[in-house]
C-alpha positions in Angstrom: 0.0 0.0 0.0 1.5 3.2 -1.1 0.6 6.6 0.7 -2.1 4.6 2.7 -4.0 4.9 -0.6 -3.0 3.2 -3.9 -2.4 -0.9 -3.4 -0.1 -2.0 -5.7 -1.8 -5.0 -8.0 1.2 -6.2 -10.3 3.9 -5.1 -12.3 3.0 -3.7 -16.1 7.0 -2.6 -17.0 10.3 -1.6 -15.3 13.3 0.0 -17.3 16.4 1.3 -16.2 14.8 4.1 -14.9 12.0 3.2 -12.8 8.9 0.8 -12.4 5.1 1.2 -13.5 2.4 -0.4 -11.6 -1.1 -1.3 -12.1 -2.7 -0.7 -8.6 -6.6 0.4 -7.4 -7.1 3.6 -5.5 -8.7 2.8 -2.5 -10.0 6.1 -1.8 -11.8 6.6 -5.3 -11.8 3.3 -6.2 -10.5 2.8 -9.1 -7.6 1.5 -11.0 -4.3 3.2 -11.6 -0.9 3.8 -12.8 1.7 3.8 -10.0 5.1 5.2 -11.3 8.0 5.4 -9.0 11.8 5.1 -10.0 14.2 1.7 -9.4 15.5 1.8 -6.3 18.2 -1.4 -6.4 20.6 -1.9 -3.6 23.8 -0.4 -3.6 22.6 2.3 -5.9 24.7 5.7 -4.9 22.8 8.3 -3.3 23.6 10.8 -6.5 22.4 8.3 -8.7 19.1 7.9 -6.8 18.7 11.7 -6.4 18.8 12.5 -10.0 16.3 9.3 -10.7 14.2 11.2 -7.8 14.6 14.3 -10.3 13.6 12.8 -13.2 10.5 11.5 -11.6 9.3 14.9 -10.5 10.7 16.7 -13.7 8.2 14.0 -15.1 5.3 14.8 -13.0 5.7 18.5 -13.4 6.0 18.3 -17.0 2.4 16.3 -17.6 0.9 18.0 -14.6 1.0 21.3 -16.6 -0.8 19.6 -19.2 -4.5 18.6 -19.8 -5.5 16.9 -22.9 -7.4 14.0 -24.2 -4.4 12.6 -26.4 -2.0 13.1 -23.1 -2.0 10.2 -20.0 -3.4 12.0 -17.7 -1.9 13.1 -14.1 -3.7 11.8 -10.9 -1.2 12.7 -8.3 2.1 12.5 -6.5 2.7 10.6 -3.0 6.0 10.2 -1.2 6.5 6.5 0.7 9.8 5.5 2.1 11.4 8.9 1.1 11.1 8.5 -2.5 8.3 9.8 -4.9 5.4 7.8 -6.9 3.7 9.1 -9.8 -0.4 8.3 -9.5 -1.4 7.9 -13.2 -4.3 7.3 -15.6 -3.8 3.7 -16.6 -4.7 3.4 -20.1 -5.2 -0.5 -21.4 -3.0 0.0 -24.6 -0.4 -1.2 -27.1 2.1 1.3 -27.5 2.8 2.2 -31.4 5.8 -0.4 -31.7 3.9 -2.6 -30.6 1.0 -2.7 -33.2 4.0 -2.6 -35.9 5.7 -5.6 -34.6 2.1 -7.5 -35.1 0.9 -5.9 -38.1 4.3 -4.5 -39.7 3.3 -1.2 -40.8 -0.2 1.3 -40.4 -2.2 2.2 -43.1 -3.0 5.8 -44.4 -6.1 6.4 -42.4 -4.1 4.8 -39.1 -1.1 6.8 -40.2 -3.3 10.1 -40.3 -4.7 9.1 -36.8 -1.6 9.3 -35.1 -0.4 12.6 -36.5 -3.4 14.2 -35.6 -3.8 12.9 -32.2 0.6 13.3 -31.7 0.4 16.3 -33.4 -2.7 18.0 -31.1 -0.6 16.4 -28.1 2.6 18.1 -28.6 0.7 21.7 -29.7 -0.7 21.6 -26.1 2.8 20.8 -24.5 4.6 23.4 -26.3 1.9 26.2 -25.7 3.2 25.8 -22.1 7.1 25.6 -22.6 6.9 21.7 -22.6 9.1 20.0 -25.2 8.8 16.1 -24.7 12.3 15.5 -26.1 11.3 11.7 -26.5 8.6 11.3 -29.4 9.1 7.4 -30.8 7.0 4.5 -31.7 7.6 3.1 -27.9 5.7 6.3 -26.3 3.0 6.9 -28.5 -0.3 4.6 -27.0 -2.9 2.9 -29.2 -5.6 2.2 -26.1 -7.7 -1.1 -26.5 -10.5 1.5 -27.6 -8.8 3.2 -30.2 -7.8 6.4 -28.8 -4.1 7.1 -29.1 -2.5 8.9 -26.5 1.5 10.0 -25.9 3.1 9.1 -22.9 6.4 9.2 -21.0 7.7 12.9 -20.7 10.7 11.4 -18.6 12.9 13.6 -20.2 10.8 16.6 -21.1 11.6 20.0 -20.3 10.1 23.1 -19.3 12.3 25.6 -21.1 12.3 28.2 -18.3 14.1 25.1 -16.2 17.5 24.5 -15.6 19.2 21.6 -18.1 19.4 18.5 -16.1 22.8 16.5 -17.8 22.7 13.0 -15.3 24.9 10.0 -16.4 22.5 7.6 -18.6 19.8 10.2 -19.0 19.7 10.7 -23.4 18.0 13.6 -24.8 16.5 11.0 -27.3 16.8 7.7 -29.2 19.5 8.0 -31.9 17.3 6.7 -35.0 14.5 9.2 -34.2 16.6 12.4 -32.5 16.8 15.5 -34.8 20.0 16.0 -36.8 20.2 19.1 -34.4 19.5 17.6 -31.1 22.4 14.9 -32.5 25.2 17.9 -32.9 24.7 18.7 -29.4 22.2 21.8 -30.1 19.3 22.2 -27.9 16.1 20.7 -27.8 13.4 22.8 -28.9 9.5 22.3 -30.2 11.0 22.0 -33.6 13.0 18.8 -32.6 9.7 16.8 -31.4 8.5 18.1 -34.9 11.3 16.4 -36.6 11.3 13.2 -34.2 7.1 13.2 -35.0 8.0 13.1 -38.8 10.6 10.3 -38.2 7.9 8.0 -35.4 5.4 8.3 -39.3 7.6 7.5 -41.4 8.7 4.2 -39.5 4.8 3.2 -38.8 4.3 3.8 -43.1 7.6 1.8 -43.7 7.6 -0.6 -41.6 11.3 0.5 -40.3 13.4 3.7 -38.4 14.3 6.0 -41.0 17.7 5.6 -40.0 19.4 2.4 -39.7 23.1 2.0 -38.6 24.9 -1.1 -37.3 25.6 0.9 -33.7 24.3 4.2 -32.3 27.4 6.4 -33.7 26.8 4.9 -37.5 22.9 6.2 -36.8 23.4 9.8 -35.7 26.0 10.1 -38.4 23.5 9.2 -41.0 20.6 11.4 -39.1 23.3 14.4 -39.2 25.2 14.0 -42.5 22.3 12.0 -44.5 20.2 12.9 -46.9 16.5 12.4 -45.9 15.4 9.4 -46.9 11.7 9.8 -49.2 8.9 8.6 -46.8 8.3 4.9 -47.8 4.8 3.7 -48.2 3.1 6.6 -47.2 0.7 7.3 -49.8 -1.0 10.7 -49.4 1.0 11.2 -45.7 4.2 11.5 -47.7 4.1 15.6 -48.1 3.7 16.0 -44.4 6.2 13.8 -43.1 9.0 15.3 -45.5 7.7 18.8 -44.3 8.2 17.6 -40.7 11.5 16.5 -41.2 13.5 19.0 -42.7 17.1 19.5 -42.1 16.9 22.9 -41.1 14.5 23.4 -37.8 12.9 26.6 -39.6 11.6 25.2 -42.7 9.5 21.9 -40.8 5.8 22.4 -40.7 4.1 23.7 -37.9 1.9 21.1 -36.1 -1.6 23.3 -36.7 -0.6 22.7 -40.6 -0.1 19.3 -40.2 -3.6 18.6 -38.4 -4.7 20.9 -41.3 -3.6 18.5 -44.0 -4.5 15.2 -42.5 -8.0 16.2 -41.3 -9.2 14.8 -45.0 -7.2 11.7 -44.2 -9.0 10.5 -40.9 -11.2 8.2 -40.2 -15.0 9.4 -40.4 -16.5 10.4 -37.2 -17.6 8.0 -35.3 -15.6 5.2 -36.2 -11.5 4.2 -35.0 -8.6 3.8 -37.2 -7.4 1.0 -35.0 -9.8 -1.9 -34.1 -11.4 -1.7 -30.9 -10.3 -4.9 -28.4 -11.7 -6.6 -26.1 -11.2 -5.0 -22.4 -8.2 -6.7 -21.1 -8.0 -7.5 -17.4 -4.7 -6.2 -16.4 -3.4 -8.5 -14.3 0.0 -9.8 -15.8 1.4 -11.0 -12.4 -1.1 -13.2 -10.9 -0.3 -13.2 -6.9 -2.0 -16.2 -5.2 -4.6 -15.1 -2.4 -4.0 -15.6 1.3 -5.2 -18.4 2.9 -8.1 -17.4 5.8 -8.3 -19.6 8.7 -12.3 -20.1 9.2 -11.9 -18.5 12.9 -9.3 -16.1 11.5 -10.4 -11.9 13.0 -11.3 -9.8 10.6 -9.1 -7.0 9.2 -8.4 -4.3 10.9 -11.0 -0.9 10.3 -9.6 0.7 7.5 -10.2 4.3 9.2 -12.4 6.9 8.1 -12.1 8.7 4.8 -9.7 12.0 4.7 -12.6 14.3 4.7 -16.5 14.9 5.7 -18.9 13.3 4.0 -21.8 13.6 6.1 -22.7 16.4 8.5 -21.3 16.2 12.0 -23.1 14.8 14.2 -24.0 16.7 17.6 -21.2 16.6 20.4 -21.8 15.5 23.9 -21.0 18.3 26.7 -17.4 17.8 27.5 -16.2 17.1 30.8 -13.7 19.4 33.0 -10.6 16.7 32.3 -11.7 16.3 28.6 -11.4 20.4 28.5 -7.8 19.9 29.7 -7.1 17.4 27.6 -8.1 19.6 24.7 -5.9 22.3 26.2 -2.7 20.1 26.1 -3.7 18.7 22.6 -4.0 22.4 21.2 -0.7 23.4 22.4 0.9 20.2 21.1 -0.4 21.2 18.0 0.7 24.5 18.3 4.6 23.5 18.8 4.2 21.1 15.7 2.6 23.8 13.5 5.2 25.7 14.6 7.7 23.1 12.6 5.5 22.9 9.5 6.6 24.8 7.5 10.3 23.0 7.4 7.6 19.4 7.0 6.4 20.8 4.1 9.5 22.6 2.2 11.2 18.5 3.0 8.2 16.8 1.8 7.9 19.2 -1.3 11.8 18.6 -1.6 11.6 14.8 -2.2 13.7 14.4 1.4 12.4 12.7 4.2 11.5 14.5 7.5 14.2 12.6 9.6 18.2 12.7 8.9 18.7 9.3 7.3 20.3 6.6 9.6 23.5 5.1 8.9 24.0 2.5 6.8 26.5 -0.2 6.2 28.4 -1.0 2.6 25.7 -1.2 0.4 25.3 -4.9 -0.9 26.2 -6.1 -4.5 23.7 -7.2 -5.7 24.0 -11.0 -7.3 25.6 -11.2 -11.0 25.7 -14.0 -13.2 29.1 -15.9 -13.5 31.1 -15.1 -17.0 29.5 -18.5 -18.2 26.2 -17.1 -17.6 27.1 -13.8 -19.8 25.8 -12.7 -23.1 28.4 -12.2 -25.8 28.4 -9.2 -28.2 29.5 -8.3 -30.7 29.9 -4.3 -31.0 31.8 -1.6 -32.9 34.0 1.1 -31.7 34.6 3.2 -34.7 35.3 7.0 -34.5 33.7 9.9 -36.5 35.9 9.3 -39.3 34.4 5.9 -40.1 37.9 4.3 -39.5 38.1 0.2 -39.9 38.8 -2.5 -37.8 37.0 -1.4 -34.7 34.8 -4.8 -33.8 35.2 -6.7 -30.9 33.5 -8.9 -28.5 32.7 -9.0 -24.7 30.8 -10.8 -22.4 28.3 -8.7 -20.6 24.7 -9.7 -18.3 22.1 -9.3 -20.9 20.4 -6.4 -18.9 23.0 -3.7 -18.9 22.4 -0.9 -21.8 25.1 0.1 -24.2 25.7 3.8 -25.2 28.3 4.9 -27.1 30.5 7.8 -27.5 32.8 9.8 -29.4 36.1 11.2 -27.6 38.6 14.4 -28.8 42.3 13.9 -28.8 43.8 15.9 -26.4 47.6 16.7 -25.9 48.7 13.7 -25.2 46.6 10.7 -26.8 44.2 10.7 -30.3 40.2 10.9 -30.7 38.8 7.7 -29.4 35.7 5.7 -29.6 34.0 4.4 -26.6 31.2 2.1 -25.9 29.7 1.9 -22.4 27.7 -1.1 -20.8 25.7 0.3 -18.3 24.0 -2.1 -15.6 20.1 -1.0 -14.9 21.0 0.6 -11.5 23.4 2.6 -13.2 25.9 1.4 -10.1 28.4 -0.5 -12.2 30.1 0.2 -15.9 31.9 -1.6 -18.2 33.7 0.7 -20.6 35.7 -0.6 -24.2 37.7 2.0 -25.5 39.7 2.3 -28.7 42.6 4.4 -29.7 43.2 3.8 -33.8 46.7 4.2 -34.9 48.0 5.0 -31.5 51.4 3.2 -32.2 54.0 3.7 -32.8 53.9 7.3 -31.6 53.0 6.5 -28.6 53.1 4.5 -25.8 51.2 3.3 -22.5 53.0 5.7 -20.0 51.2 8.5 -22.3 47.7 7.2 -21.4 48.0 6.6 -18.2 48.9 10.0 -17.7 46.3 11.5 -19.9 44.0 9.6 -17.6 45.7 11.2 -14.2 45.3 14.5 -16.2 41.6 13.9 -16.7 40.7 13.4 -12.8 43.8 15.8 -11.6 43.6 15.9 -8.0 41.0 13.5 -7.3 42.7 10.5 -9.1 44.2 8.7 -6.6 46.3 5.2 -8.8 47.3 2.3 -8.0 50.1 0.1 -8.9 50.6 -0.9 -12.3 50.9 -4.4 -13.2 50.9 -6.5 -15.9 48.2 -8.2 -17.4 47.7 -11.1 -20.2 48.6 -9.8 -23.6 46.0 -10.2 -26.8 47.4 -12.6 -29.2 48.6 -10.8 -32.5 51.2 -8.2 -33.3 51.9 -5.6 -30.4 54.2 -2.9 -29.6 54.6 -3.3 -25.9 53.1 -5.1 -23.3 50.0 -4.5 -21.4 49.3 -3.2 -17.8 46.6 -3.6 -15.7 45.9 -0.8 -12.7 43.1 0.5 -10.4 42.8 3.7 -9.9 39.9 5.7 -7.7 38.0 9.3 -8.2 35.4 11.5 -6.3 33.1 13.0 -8.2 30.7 16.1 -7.0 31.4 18.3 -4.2 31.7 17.1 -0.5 28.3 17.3 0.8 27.4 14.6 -2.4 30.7 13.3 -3.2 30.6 9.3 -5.6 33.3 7.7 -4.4 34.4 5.1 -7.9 37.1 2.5 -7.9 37.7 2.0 -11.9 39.8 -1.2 -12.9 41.5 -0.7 -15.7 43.3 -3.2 -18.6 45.2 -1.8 -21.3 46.0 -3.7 -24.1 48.2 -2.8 -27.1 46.7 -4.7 -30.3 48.8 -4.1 -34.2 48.6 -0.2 -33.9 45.6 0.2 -31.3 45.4 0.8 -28.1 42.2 -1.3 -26.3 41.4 0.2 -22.8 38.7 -2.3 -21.0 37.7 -0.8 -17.8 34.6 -1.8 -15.3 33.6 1.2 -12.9 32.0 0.1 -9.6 31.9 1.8 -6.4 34.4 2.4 -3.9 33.3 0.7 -1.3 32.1 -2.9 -3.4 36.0 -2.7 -4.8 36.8 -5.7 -3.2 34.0 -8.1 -4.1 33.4 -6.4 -7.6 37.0 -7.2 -8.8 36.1 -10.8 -9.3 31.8 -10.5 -9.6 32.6 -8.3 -12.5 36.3 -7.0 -13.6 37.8 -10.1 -13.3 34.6 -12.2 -14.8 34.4 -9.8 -18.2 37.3 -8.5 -19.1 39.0 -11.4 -19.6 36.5 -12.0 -22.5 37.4 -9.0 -24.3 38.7 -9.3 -27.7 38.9 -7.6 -31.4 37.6 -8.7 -33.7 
């Protein structure tokens, strides 16, 4: 039972960032969508206070909104410290969804969408919202053929500060705009552009943009041509004015509802095929036994406010009045601390200084048996070859990856992080092309002690099991630790790191865990994958 209120039924999703719920409202009695963020063990507290942001940041966003084609906001509760989001639950199939079953819409499906999207993001943006986020996975197609858009995780109010927390994308790569992609900001003419892109993959069938990793696709989204809208019949004109290269020249979304109002479906009727009502539970939890003499429940308690008038009181007596005397000054002295309550409360902090805790546990990881094995790509901007490799990693954790500058004393470099769905551990493979036989070792290391300055704090080098090929020197293995943030929030990270010379690259495999799990995460994890890195 959260908040005393919303009993949680079962689980409808979890992703990195938090857990949905389908649960009943006991005090209106009806069902709901219960939102709160992941809160795994061992977690750091700067981790969990920026998914605490992003919950809020999400609540604020879609309580400024009210729409038919938006989820709709019930409320927000705080239990254990942490916030839940109180939502409509809608019985749906998001967009991605119906293309996996029926592989792409048709015209009057596709015009459906872009009107209902469309009148969604109108509303945001008339009150600074930009969603930041638009995709197949967030638009909803509800079992009675409404279509709703959903998750403004990331949205942003543009009066608001940026929020720029490890893990947390401004987009997905085969739908950002070519903007958003350069590192520009995020304004309503990207979710015009990422709109444009979520149509054209329902008409085709397939992303506009299709790469072999994230880097190949947001080179292709910034330096490719716009690909003609595929299958899209009479929609064709308003996705390619949607998606233009230049944020200025895309259609605005009143011109789009304009064009496709021909194209709907005529009143009355759906686009999408009403379903049967689904009963939600996907979870089944078995019912407690009741012993026949078993007491009944406890009395729920009355309801938070007056429903009937009060009935008459009796005449109090002379100890009652004293009683009330002592009870109004009690409340008096805790009135007098309200205000502080509230500010915590409306802070996201609980009301009491948090107790101390021990080393946060790590949580159980599969054995390197156990692992996945992929297969990815580190290739730099320039498209250079040779940059495969494989690496053993839990099937969970998310890969992002990442371009790097040279600096003074080693060359650009590609990077591809696997991130676990805490966001507590990291396995990093990067790659130095042509870094030999200018170089050597003793210059990376010392680019990396340049990186942290004075909160790098090494360890010993020592050496490590060489890749089998061509090198120019052997490799080293060290651990070295950081502190990042200021004092009051400091995350404390022990980073294990393997360098390995391979022909002319330099491979750097490195698992980040924190500080105080070193010692058990050296074999869980650093130990357990990185001795099944190799190129490819």
């Amino acid at each position: 039972m959260i908040a005393a209120r919303y009993r949680l039924l079962h689980l409808l999703g979890q992703g990195s960032m938090g857990t949905v719920w389908a649960a009943h409202d006991a005090v209106l009695g009806r069902q709901v969508a219960v939102k709160g963020i992941l809160h795994t063990p061992g977690m750091p507290d700067v981790e969990a206070a920026q998914l605490r942001e992003r919950t809020m940041r999400e609540a604020r966003a879609v309580a400024a909104l009210s729409h038919p084609n938006l989820v709709t906001l019930y409320d927000v509760v705080q239990h254990d410290g942490d916030p839940y989001v109180v939502m409509e639950l809608v019985p749906s199939r998001s967009l991605g969804e119906v293309l996996k079953e029926q592989g792409c819409l048709t015209e009057k499906q596709g015009a459906a969408v872009l009107d209902a999207v469309a009148a969604a993001l109108e509303s945001a943006h008339r009150v600074g919202i930009t969603h930041r986020d638009v995709k197949p996975g967030n638009v909803l197609i509800a079992d009675d053929g409404r279509v709703k858009l959903t998750d403004f995780g990331i949205a942003r109010n543009v009066a608001e500060a940026t929020m720029t927390a490890r893990g947390i994308t401004l987009g997905t790569p085969a739908y950002i705009a070519p903007e958003v992609a350069q590192g520009g900001d995020v304004s309503a003419a990207a979710d015009r552009w990422s709109l444009g892109a979520t149509v054209w993959a329902a008409m085709a069938g397939e992303p506009p943009y299709v790469g072999r990793n994230v880097m190949q696709t947001i080179n292709a989204v910034i330096n490719g041509d716009v690909p003609v809208p595929a299958g899209a019949g009479r929609l064709a004109p308003v996705i390619s004015g949607l998606m233009q290269k230049d944020p200025d020249r895309r259609m605005s979304l009143v011109d789009v509802r304009r064009q496709v109002y021909p194209l709907l479906p005529e009143p009355g009727t759906d686009a999408f095929e009403a379903r049967e009502p689904r009963t939600t539970p996907v979870i089944v939890r078995p019912k407690p036994k009741i012993e026949p003499d078993a007491p009944l429940a406890a009395d729920p308690g009355p309801l938070p406010f007056m429903v009937t008038k009060p009935m008459s009181q009796p005449e109090r007596t002379p100890l009652t009045r004293t009683l009330v005397l002592v009870a109004a000054v009690v409340l008096f002295l805790v009135g007098s601390g309200g205000g502080f309550a509230l500010t915590r409360l409306v802070a996201g902090a609980p009301l009491l200084p948090p107790a101390e805790q021990g080393a946060p546990t790590l949580p159980t990881l599969p054995n390197s048996p156990t692992f996945e094995q992929r297969t990815e790509d580190a290739v730099t901007a320039i498209g250079d070859q040779g940059g495969k490799f494989t690496l053993k990693v839990d099937q969970s954790w998310t890969k992002y990856a990442e371009q790097r500058a040279a600096d003074q004393r080693v060359p650009a470099s590609a990077v591809v992080h696997f991130v676990s769905p805490s966001g507590a551990y990291e396995v990093a493979v990067r790659r130095f092309p042509d870094f030999y036989p200018k170089r050597k070792i003793a210059e990376y290391v010392a680019s990396v002690q340049a990186r942290w300055s004075s909160r790098f704090y090494g360890g010993e080098k020592v050496p490590t099991p060489n890749l089998a090929g061509p090198r120019a020197e052997d490799g080293i293995q060290f651990v070295y630790k950081t502190v990042e943030g200021d004092e009051a929030t400091a995350l404390r990270r022990s980073h294990f790191s393997r360098v390995l010379p391979h022909g002319t690259d330099l491979w750097v495999v490195e698992v980040t865990v924190p500080t105080e799990q070193e010692d058990a995460a050296r074999e869980r994890l650093f130990d357990a994958i990185a001795s099944t890195f190799a190129p490819v």
